[in-house]
C-alpha positions in Angstrom: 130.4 -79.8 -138.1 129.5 -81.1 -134.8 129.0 -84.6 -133.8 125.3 -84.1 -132.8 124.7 -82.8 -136.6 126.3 -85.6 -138.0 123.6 -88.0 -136.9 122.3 -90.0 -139.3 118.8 -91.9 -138.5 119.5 -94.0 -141.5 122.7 -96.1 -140.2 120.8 -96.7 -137.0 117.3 -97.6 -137.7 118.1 -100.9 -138.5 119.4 -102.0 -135.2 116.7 -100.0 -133.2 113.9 -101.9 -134.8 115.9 -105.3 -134.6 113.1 -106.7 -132.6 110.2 -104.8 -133.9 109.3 -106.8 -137.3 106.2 -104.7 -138.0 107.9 -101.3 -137.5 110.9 -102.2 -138.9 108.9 -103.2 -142.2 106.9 -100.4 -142.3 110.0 -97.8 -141.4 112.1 -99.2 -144.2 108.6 -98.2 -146.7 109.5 -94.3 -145.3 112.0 -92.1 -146.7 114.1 -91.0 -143.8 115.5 -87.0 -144.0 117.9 -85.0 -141.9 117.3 -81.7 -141.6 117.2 -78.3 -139.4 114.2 -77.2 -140.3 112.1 -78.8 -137.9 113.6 -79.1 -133.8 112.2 -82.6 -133.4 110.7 -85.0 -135.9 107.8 -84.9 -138.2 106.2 -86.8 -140.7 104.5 -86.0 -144.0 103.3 -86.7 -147.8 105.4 -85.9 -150.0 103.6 -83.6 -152.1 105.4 -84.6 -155.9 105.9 -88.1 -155.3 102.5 -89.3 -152.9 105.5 -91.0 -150.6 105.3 -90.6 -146.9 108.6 -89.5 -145.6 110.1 -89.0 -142.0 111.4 -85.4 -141.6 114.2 -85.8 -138.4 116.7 -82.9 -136.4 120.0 -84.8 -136.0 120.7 -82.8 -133.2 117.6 -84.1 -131.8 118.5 -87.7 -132.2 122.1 -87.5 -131.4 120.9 -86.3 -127.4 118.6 -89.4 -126.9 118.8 -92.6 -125.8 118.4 -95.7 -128.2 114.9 -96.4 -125.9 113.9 -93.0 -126.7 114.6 -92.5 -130.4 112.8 -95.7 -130.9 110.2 -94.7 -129.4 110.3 -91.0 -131.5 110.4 -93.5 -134.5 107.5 -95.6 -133.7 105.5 -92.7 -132.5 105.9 -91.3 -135.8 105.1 -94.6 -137.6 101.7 -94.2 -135.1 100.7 -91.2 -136.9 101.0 -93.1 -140.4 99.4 -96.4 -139.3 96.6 -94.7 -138.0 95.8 -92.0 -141.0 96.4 -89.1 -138.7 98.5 -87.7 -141.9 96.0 -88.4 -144.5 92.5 -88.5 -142.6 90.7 -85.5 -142.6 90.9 -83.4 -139.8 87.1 -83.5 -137.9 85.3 -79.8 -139.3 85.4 -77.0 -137.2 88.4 -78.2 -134.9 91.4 -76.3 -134.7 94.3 -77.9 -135.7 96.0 -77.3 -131.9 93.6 -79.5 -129.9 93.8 -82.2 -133.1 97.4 -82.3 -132.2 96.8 -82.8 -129.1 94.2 -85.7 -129.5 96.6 -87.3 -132.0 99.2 -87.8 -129.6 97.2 -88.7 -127.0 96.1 -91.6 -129.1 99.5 -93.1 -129.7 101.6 -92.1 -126.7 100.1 -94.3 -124.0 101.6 -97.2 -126.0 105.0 -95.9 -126.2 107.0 -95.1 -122.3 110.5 -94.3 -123.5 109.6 -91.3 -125.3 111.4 -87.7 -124.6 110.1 -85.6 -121.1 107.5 -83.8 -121.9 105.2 -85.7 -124.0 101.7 -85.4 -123.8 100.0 -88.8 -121.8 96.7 -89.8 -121.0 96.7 -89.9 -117.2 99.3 -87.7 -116.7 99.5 -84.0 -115.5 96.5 -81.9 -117.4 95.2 -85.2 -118.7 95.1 -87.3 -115.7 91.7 -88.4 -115.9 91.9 -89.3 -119.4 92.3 -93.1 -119.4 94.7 -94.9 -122.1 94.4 -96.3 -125.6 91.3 -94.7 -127.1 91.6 -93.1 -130.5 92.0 -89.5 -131.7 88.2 -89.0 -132.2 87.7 -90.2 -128.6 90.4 -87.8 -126.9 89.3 -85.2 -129.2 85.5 -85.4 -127.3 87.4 -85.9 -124.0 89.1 -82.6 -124.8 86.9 -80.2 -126.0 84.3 -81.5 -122.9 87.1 -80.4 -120.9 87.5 -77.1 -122.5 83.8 -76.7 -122.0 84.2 -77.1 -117.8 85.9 -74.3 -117.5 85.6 -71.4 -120.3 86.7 -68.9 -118.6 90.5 -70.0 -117.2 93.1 -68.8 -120.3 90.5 -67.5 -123.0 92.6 -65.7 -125.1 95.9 -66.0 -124.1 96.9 -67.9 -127.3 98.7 -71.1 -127.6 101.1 -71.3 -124.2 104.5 -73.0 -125.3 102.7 -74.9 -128.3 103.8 -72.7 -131.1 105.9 -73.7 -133.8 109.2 -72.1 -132.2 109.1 -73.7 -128.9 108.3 -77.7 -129.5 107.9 -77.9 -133.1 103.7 -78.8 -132.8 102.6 -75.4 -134.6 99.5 -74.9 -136.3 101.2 -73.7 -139.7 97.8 -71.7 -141.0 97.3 -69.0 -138.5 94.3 -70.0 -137.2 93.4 -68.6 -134.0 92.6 -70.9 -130.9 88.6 -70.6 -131.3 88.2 -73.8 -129.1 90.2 -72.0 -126.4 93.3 -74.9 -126.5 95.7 -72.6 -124.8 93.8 -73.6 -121.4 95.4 -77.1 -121.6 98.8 -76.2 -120.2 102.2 -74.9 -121.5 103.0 -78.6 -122.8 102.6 -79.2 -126.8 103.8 -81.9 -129.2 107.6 -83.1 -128.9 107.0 -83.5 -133.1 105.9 -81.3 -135.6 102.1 -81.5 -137.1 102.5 -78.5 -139.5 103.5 -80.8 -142.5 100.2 -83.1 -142.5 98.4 -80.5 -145.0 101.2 -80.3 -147.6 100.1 -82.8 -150.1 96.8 -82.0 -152.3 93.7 -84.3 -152.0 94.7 -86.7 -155.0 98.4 -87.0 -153.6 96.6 -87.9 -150.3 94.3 -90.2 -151.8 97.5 -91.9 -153.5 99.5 -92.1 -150.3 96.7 -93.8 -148.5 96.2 -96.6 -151.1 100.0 -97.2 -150.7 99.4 -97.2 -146.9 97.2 -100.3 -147.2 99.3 -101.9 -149.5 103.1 -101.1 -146.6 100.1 -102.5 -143.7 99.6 -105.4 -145.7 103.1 -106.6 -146.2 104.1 -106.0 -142.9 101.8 -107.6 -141.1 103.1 -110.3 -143.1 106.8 -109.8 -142.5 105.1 -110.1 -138.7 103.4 -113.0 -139.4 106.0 -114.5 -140.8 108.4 -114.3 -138.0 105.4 -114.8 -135.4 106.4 -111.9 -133.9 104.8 -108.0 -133.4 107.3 -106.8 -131.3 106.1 -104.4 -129.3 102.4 -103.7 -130.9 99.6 -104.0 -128.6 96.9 -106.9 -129.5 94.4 -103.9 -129.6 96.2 -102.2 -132.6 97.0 -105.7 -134.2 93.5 -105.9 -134.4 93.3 -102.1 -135.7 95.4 -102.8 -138.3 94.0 -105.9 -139.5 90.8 -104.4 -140.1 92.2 -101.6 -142.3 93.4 -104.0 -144.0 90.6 -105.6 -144.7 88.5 -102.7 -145.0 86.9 -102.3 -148.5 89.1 -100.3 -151.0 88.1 -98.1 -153.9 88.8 -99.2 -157.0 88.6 -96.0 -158.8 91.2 -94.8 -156.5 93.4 -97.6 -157.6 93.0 -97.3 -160.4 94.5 -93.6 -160.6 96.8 -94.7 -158.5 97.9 -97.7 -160.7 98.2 -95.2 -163.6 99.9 -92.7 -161.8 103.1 -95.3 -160.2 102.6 -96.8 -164.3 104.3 -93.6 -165.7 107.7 -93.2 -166.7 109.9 -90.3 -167.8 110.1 -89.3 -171.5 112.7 -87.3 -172.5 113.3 -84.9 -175.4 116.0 -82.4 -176.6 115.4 -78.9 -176.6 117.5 -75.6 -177.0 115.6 -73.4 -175.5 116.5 -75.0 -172.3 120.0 -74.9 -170.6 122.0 -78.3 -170.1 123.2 -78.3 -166.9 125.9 -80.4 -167.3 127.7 -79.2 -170.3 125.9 -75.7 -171.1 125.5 -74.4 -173.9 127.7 -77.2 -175.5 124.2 -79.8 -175.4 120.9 -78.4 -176.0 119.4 -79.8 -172.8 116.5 -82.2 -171.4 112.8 -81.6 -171.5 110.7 -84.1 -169.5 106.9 -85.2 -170.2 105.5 -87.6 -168.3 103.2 -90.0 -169.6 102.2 -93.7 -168.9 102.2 -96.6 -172.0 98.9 -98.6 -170.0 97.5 -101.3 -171.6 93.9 -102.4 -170.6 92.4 -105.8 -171.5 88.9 -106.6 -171.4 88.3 -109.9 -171.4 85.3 -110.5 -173.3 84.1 -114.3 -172.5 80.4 -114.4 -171.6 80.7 -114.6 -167.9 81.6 -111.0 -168.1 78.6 -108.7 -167.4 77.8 -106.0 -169.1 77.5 -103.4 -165.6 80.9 -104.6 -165.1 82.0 -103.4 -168.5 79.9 -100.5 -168.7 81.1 -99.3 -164.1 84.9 -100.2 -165.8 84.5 -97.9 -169.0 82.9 -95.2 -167.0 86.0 -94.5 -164.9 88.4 -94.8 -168.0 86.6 -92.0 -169.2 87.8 -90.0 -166.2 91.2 -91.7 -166.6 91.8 -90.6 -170.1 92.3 -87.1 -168.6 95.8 -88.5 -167.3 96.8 -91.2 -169.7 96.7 -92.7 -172.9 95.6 -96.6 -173.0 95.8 -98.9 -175.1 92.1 -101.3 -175.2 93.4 -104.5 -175.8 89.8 -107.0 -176.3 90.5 -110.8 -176.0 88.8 -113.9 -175.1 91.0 -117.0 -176.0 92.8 -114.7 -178.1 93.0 -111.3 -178.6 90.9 -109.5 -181.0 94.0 -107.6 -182.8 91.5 -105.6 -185.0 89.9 -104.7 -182.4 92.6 -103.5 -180.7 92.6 -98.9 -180.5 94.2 -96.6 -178.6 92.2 -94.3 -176.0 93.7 -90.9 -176.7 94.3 -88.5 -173.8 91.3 -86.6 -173.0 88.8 -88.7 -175.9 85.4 -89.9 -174.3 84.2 -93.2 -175.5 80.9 -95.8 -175.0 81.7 -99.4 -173.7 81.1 -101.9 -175.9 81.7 -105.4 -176.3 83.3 -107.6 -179.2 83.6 -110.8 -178.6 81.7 -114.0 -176.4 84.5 -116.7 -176.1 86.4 -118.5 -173.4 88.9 -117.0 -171.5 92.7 -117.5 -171.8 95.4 -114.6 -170.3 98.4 -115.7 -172.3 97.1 -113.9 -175.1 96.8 -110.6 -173.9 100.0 -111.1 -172.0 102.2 -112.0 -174.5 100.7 -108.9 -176.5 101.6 -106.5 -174.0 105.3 -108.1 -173.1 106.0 -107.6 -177.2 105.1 -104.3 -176.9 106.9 -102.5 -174.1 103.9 -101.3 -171.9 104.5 -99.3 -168.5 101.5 -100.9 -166.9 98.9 -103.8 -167.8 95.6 -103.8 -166.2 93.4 -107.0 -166.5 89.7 -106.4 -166.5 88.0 -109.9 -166.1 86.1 -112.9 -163.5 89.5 -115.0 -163.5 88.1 -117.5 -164.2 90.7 -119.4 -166.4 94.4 -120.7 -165.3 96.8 -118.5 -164.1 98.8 -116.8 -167.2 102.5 -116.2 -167.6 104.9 -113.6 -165.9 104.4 -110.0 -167.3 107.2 -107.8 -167.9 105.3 -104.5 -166.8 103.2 -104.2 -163.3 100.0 -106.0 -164.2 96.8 -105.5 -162.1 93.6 -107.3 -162.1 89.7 -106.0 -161.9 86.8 -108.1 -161.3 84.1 -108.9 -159.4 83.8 -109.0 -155.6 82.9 -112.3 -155.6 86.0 -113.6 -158.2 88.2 -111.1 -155.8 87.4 -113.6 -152.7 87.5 -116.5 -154.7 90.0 -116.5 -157.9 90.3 -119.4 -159.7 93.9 -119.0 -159.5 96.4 -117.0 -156.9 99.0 -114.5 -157.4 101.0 -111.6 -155.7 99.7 -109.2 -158.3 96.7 -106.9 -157.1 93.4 -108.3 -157.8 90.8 -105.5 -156.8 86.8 -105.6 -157.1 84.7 -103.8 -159.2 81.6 -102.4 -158.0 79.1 -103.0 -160.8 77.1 -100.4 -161.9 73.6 -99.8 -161.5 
């Protein structure tokens, strides 16, 4: 084996992002993996697990210069940090000129990257001024296409296939837009992975996006120090995290990272380990989620009824456990939501509000996940031994009556 294929990103990333809090945070959320298949770098979502991962040629790496692999890293931290992954790609574009836009977007803040790269104010994009956003080059591009119809209609994709730099447009679409007329230079990374993952996957990974934004801003905070990221993006970045999320979404997604693997015997499949000596492993996956309801009077019923409606939807995936309480839980009350059942919301109970109840329930009883529908308003409870997440109102969301590192997300009531 050859030194250049002996690379590995892994050992190194550390001391390339030694003075880049923000990246180096974010980098250590992505799985990092060598491999021959692509000739550069690429990033995608994994497709089983919903995690983004950073696809890298050792070869690749091995020929560059610390400046320029960090920059390679970084560009493909761009792509994350700014959804070009999981956003949807604008209707009736090809995916070539998206590529392009895309890189366009993130390259002008990053100099040491590889010859070649495409750069706003450079060669075929020289009057394209820096830092805009995809969208924006995207216009800039096709307006340009538009100039000049004629020059290279039909004469296909130049040098940015797949074999040649690794961009690709990995569905066989043909170049309806006419993209071939930008020049023979294409992406230094690969784009033909962004479509792997399925809609729900996507919606997943995104949710998890906030979340990696959140806590490295303040790992940056923290040290009072960005690195390298532009005021312009800082401000980007704060704003997605800020932006209002969907609680349905995170609520799938809660239920989803709740589940755990359980196992069974079974002959009728092979043990791999000691073959037909074992019977071996069959593995269902299914989350133990507990949901209580807090049922004190400051509770509305929209909020109940907008909370039940989506648990509906959720049974498809999961079984919960409905766990009512006030200042205590109402253990006969207390049922289980069978996978795939449909049920009304109701309510129980009008009391105060006290969270060691429920807690303590769930801790005795070996949950994967606890979820916490409630206004908060009562003093913050003990440690839980499962992931617990709390629902309530937009209003209790801004102002809890106690804190806490756990999610809180707001419920829009219904109608």
């Amino acid at each position: 084996m050859s030194e250049d294929t002996k690379f590995d990103l892994n050992i190194h990333v550390a001391r390339l992002l030694m003075n880049e809090p923000f990246f180096a945070s974010l980098s250590r959320r992505v799985d990092k993996r060598a491999t021959s298949s692509v000739p550069t770098a690429a990033v995608l979502v994994n497709p089983h697990t919903a995690q983004f991962e950073m696809l890298y040629n050792p070869s690749f790496f091995a020929k560059m210069t610390d400046a320029q692999r960090r920059g390679v890293i970084k560009h493909e931290l761009y792509h994350i940090i700014f959804e070009h992954l999981t956003g949807r790609r604008p209707d009736g574009t090809d995916r070539r000129l998206w590529n392009f836009a895309t890189d366009l977007a993130i390259n002008s803040y990053l100099p040491d990257l590889p010859e070649g790269c495409l750069r706003p104010g450079v060669g075929e994009f020289a009057d394209m001024p820096p830092h805009k956003n995809a969208e924006w080059y995207l216009s800039a591009l096709k307006k340009k296409l538009k100039d000049k119809p004629e020059e290279g209609k039909g004469k296909g994709d130049g040098q940015g296939d797949s074999e040649s730099n690794g961009s690709g447009s990995g569905d066989g679409e043909e170049d309806k837009e006419g993209s071939g007329q930008l020049g023979d230079k294409g992406q230094f990374d690969s784009h033909e992975h962004w479509d792997s993952a399925d809609q729900t996957t996507t919606e997943i990974a995104k949710e998890r996006l906030k979340d990696s934004l959140r806590k490295a801003a303040e790992e940056a905070a923290r040290t009072n120090s960005w690195g390298s990221v532009p005021s312009e993006v800082r401000k980007e970045i704060m704003k997605r995290i800020a932006s209002t999320v969907d609680w349905k979404k995170v609520l799938r997604y809660f239920v989803k990272t709740s589940q755990k693997a359980n196992k069974s015997t079974t002959i009728k499949r092979i043990n791999r380990r000691y073959p037909y000596v074992h019977p071996g492993r069959k593995t269902q996956r299914q989350a133990k989620i507990a949901i209580s309801i807090d049922q004190s009077g400051s509770v509305s019923d929209d909020m109940l009824a907008a909370f039940f409606a989506e648990l509906n939807k959720l049974s498809d995936l999961a079984e919960f456990t409905v766990i009512p309480f006030d200042c205590t839980v109402a253990e006969n009350k207390v049922y289980v939501w069978k996978k795939g059942e449909k049920r009304k919301w109701e309510r129980v109970r009008y009391g105060g509000t006290d969270f060691n109840p429920p807690t303590e329930y769930v801790n005795d009883r070996g949950f994967d996940g606890h979820i916490v529908l409630t206004d908060m308003c009562a003093p913050k409870p003990k440690p839980s031994k499962c992931q617990r997440m709390w629902m309530t109102t937009d209003y209790y969301a801004r102002n809890p009556y106690f804190t806490t590192n756990e999610r809180v997300i707001a419920v829009t009531e219904a109608a």
